[in-house]
Every structure is written in structure tokens, then in C-alpha cells.
N, C-alpha and C positions, 0 to 999 in steps of 0.2 A: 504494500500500500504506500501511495507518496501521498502525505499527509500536508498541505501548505500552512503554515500557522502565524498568526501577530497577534499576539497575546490573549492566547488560551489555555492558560496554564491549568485555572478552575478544570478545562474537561479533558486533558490529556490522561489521568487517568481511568477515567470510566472508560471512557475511549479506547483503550490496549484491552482494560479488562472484558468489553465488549469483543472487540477483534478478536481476543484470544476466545473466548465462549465458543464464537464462528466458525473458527476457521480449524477448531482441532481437523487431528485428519491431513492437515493440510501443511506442506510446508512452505511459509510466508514469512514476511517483514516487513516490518512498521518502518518507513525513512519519513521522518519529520523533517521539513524544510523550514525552518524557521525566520522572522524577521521581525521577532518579536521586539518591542522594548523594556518588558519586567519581567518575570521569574519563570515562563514558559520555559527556556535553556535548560537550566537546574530542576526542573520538574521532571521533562524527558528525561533526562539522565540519572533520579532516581526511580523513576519508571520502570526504567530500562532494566535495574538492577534484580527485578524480581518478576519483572512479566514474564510470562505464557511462553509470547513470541519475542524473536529477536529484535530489538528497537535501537535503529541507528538516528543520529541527528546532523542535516548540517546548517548550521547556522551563518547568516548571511547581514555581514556587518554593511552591505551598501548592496538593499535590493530594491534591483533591478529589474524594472518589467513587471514589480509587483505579485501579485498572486501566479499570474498567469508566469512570470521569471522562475517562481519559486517552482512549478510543474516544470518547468523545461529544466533548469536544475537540477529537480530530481528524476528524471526520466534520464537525463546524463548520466548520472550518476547509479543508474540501475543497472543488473546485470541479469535482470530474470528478463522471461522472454513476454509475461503480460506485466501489466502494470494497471494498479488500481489506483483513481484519483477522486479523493474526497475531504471536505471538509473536515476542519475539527471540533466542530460544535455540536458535534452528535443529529444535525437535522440531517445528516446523511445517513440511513441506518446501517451499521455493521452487519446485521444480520442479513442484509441481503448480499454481500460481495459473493457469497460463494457461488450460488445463485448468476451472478453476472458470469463467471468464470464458467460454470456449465452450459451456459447461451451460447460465449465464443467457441467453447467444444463444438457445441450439436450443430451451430449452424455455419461454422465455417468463416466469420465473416472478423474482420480488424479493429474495431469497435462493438460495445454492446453500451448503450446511453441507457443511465437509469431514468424515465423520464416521465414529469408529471401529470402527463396529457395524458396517456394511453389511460383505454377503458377505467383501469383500478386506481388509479393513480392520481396525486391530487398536490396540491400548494398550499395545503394548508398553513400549513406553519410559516407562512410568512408574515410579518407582523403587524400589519393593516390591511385598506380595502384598497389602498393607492396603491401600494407596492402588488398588490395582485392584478391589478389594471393594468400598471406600467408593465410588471413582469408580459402579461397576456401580449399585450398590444406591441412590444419590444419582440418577441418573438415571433410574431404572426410578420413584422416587417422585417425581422431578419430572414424569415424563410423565402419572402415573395423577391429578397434580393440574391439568393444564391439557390434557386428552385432546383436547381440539379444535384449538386452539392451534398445539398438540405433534403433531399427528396425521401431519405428513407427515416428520417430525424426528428420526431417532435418535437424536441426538448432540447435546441444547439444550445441554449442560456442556462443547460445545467452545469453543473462543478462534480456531477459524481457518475463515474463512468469507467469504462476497462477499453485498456486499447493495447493492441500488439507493437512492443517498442519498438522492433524493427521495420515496422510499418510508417514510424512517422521518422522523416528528414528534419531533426531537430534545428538543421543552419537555415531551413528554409522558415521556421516561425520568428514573428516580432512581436514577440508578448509584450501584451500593457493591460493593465486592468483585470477583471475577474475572468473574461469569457476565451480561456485556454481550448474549450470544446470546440467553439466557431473557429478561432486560429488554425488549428490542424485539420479538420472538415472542410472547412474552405481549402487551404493550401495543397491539398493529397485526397487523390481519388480514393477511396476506401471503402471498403465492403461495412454497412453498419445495422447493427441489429440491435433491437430496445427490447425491456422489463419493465411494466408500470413500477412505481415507488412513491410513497408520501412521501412528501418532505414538514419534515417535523419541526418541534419548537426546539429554540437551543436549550442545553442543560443549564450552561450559565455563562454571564458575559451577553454582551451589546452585539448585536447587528455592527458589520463595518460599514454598510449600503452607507452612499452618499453621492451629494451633487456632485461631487468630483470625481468619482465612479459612474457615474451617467456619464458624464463627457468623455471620459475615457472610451464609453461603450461608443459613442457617438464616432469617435475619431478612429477607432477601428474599425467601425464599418465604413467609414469613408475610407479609410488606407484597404481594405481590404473586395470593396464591392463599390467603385465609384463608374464604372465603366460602362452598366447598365442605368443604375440608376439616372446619370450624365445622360445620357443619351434620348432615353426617358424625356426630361427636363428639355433638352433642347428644341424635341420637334414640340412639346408642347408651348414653349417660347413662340416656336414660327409660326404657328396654329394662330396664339393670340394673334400676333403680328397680321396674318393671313384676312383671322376674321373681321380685325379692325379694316382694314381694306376693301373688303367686302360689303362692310356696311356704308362705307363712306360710299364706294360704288353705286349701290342700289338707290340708295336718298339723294345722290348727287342727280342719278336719270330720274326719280319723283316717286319711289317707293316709298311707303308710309316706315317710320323707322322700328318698329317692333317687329312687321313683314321682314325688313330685312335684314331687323338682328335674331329672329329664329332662323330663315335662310342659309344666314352667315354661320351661326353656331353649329346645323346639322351640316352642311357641308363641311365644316371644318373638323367635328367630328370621324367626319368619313376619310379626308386629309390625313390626318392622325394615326387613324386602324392602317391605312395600308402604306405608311412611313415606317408606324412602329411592328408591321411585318416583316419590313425588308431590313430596316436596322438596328432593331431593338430586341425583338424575340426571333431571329430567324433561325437561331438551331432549336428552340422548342416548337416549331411548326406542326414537326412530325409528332409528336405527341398522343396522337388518334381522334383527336376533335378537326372535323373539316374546317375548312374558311367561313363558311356562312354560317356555322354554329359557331366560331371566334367572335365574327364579325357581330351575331345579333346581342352575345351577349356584351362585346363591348360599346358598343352603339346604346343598351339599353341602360346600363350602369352610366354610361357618361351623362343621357339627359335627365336619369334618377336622380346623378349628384348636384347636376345644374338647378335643378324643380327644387333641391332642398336648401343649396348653399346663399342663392338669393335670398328664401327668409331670415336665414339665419343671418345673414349680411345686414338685411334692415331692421332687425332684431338689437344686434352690434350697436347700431348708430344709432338707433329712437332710443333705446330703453337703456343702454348700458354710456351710452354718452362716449363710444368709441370713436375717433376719429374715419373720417370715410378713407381715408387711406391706408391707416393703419388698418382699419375692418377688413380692406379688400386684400389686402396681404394675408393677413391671419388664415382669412376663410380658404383662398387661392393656397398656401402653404398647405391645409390641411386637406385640401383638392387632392393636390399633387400627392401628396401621400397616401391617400384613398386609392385614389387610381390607378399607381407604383402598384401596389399593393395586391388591388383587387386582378390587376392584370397581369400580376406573375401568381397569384395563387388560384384563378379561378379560369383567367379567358385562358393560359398557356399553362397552367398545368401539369406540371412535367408527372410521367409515369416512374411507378417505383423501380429503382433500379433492381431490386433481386425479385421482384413475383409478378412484375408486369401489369401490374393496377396500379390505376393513376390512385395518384395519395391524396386522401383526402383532406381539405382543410383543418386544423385546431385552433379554434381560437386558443499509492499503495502498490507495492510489488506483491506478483502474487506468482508465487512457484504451483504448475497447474500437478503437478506427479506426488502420487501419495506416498509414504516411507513403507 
């Protein structure tokens, strides 16, 4: 198990003494990565003295990369051929690694995501109703930006997981922040197989969540998936551009201007779908949805968003005292992400990479040979 820790000292013991319960049977080891700043160090190491399992530590006086440094670190630093990664606040449960390890047996595959979405599976233990939203909604947009990737993955935003260490190219990750799972899934083709799991309350000790871990999440997905998204954004730019033109057009020859700002808006529409055919989604084409079932569902979604985003626009500026420019920003940002979104997880789709069903929407080292 690689265990990433910043001062968790309270649960580093339950924690082995859970692993150990687990894993008898089993021949494993606890690598603590440490970056702590108070007595997590000295905890592990009298841990160590009496646990179960073997408990190595290595502690990191300038880390690097953060959480996601402290897994590449210890995936360096391993010598088994799986490797388990989970927190240390216990909301990751011990009791299921073994579990994980018998997945990557049976089905063959480089990954096995413990993860919150499938049927049994759940988030609870997160410690509001924000952080469940955010979580949701953060992951629904990270899958619609790397649809292939992500295809066999509900849960790329979890931290507890089993992966084949020879399978990841550790020179090829740029850890920063919590989400190690997305870094290596994105970067490497990989076979990946999931286990529902709750995620629990911590035993003891603070959440590290913070605004400065959002931006981190943020600036990762920019370094890591800007190229679709970009692309996205652009022809929607010349759309606007387009349709302003269009309407000046129509009312300039004596068209009434609402005639020719629906006009303008469905054509531009249609503008759109077969821009963002040829340069936006053109390797998920193939997917098994024809063009005209592409095309109606994105045609339909766009003037869904348009019929809602206008009230909510004049909503902005009567009732909340928004500025009209700021309002159209706001709304127009939360457009484009709707759309991003809804058109890499619904109109394109991608099919599962190991069973050939498209996938449906959702909103620790470990030695595998018994002695």
C-alpha cells in the first residue's frame, strides 16, 4: 500500500491495524509517504515496531507535487508489481484492498478504481452538501473532457485504487494536487476495471479540501485536456461572431429582429454541429450513434439551453441587481460548460473500451502471491 500522509498521525495507527486484519494471507507493505509537519514521522515509526505488516516510511522535507508527488514517490520507490493507493484517514476502507487485488486477477486489466458511483457505492462521507455537488459536477466534467481515457472510469476524482506499477511511465506524470488517478489515466492507455466503495467519515483530523486544491484541480485539467476543450470554445466564438452577422444581415434587408435572431441562432446552431464534427469530436464519430441521431440530439440540447439561459439572464439583472454584462458572461460561461459537457458525455459518447457498451453517464504495495 502507498499511503500519502500530512499530518495524520491520530489515524496511522488504526490504519496498519486495519491493513493488517485485511490483508492476512497476504504478503504486503505499508510505504507511508509522508509530508507531514507534526508527529505523523515518529508515529509511523513506532507503528512500525509492532504491526502485522511491514511499515516503511519516507518522509519528504520539500514536497513536491503534493499529494499526487507523494504517489509518484512512492510508486518509485516500490518494488512489488501492484501497488495500492489510499488515503490515510481511514475514509478509504482497508477492508476492501484485497478485494481490489482479486479484480486485477480475474479480469486482466492495469487499474481496478475503487469508485463511488457504481450501483453500491456512495460519497457519503464527504462533509457537506457543497462538497458533494462540487465533487459530482467536477467529475461529470472531467469525464466529458477525456471521454476515451475516462471511458471505462467513474470515479477518475478518487485517491483509492490498484494499479500495475509497470504499467505507469512515472517520467511521463506532472503531479500537482490530489487527483494522481486522472494524471496517469489520462497520460497511458490502460486497461481499467472498478469495485463500488463508500467513502467514509474520517476517524480523526480535518479534511485538507481547499480553495487552493480546486485551483490546483482546475490547472490540471487545463495542462492536461486543453486541446479539446480549446477547440470547443473557438468555433463557439465564431458561431457568436457568425450569428451577430446574420442578424445584422436580415434587419439591415427589413427582417423584423427576433425573425432574424431565431434564424440567426438555428443556423448557427447547425454551423456548430458540423464544425464541431470535423474538429472537435472527429475520432468519436465512430462510436455507433449515426449523424442524424448526433445531430438531433445536439440541435435539441442547444435550443433547450438557449429557452433557459435567457430567463435566467433577466433573472440576473431585475432581481439580483447583476450587471448586464457581467450577467451575460456568467450565464454564457456556464453555457459553454453545459455544452462541453453535455456533448462529450451524451451526443459523442464514447463506447467502453473492454465490453463494447457505450458507458453510461454518472452524475499501498501489495504483493499478489500467498506464502
Amino acid at each position: 500500500m502507498i499511503v500519502p500522509t500530512f499530518n495524520e498521525a491520530p489515524n496511522v495507527p488504526e490504519l496498519v491495524r486495519q491493513l493488517g486484519e485485511a490483508l492476512v494471507g497476504h504478503r504486503a507493505e505499508v510505504l507511508f509517504v509522508d509530508d507531514s509537519t507534526d508527529e505523523t514521522p515518529d508515529v509511523v515509526r513506532a507503528v512500525a515496531a509492532t504491526a502485522a505488516l511491514p511499515v516503511r516510511l519516507v518522509h519528504r522535507d520539500d514536497p513536491v507535487g503534493g499529494l499526487s508527488g507523494a504517489v509518484q514517490e512512492g510508486l518509485a520507490a516500490s518494488a512489488a508489481p501492484w501497488c495500492v493507493v489510499m488515503d490515510g484517514d481511514l475514509q478509504h476502507p482497508p477492508g476492501l484492498v484485497p478485494s481490489l487485488l482479486a479484480t486485477a486477477q480475474t479480469e486482466g486489466v492495469d487499474v481496478v478504481v475503487a469508485s463511488r458511483y457504481l450501483a453500491d457505492g456512495s460519497s457519503s462521507g464527504l462533509a457537506n452538501a457543497t462538497r458533494h455537488v462540487v465533487s459530482s459536477v467536477s467529475t461529470a466534467v472531467t469525464r466529458a473532457m477525456f471521454p476515451v481515457r475516462l471511458a471505462d472510469c467513474s470515479d477518475p476524482m478518487t485517491g483509492f485504487f490498484l494499479v500495475r506499477r509497470e504499467a505507469v511511465d512515472l517520467h511521463r506524470l506532472r503531479p500537482r494536487g490530489f487527483k494522481i488517478l486522472l494524471e496517469i489515466l489520462a497520460r497511458h492507455r490502460l486497461a481499467v476495471a472498478e469495485i463500488p466503495f463508500v467513502f467514509g467519515e474520517r476517524f480523526a483530523g480535518d479534511s485538507k479540501a481547499s480553495l487552493a486544491q480546486g485551483v490546483r484541480f482546475l490547472t490540471q485539467l487545463a495542462a492536461l485536456r486543453f486541446g479539446r476543450m480549446s477547440r470547443f470554445a473557438v468555433i463557439g466564438g465564431f458561431g457568436a461572431l457568425v450569428n451577430v452577422a446574420l442578424v445584422a444581415a436580415m434587419t439591415s434587408a427589413g427582417a423584423a429582429y427576433l425573425l432574424a435572431a431565431v434564424v440567426a441562432a438555428e443556423l448557427t446552431i447547425v454551423m456548430n454541429f458540423l464544425l464541431q464534427e470535423r474538429f472537435v469530436f472527429p475520432d468519436l464519430r465512430a462510436e455507433g450513434r449515426g449523424p442524424w441521431r448526433r445531430f438531433a440530439r445536439s440541435f435539441a440540447f442547444n435550443n433547450v439551453e438557449t429557452a433557459l439561459r435567457l430567463p435566467v439572464l433577466a433573472l440576473l439583472v431585475s432581481t439580483m441587481h447583476v450587471t448586464a454584462v457581467l450577467a451575460t458572461a456568467l450565464t454564457l460561461l456556464v453555457a459553454f460548460v453545459a455544452r462541453f459537457t453535455f456533448h462529450s458525455r451524451v451526443v459523442y459518447r464514447p463506447r467502453s473500451r473492454r465490453s463494447g457498451r457505450e458507458v453510461e453517464p454518472v452524475a499501498g504495495q501489495l504483493v499478489d502471491e500467498r506464502p
